[in-house]
N, C-alpha and C positions, 0 to 999 in steps of 0.2 A: 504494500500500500504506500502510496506518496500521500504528501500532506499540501493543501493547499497553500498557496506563497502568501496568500493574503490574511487569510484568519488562521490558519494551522492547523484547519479542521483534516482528519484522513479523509482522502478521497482515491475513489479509484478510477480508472481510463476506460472507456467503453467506446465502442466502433459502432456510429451511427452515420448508416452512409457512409462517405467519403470525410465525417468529420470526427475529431475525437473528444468526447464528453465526458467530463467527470459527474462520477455518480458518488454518492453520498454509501454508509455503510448501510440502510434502510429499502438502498434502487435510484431512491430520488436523484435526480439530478441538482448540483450543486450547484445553488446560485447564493453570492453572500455579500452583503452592503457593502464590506471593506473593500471588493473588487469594484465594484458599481463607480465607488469614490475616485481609489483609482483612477479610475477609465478618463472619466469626467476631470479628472486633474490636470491629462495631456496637455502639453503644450500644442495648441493648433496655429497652423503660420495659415495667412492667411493670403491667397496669391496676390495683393494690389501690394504688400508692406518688401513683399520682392520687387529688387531692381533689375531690371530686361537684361542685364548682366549675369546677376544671379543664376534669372531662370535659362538663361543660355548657358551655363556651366551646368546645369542640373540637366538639361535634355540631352546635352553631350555625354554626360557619365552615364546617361540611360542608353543611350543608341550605339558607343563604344565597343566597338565588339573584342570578346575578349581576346 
């Protein structure tokens, strides 16, 4: 069993679909405010606060083939 990163609760990994879900020791699926917060904490850039500089350096590392 792994433990979740955010509250520390055990959870285990389940294959749903193509995605992987942690489920609680009960079945439930693990869902817990401390992530929620997280999530919501992200710093979000917001495209106008980019300068056309910027985002030409950023579309070049994306199309750069390796």
């Amino acid at each position: 069993m792994s433990k979740c990163r955010y509250c520390n609760k055990e959870i285990t990994w389940m294959k749903e679909g193509r995605k992987n879900v942690p489920v609680e020791g009960d079945g439930t699926v693990h869902t817990c405010q401390e992530r929620k917060d997280a999530i919501k904490s992200f710093k979000k850039i917001e495209p106008t606060t980019l300068s056309p500089e910027e985002i030409a350096k950023y579309e070049q590392a994306i199309n750069k083939k390796k």
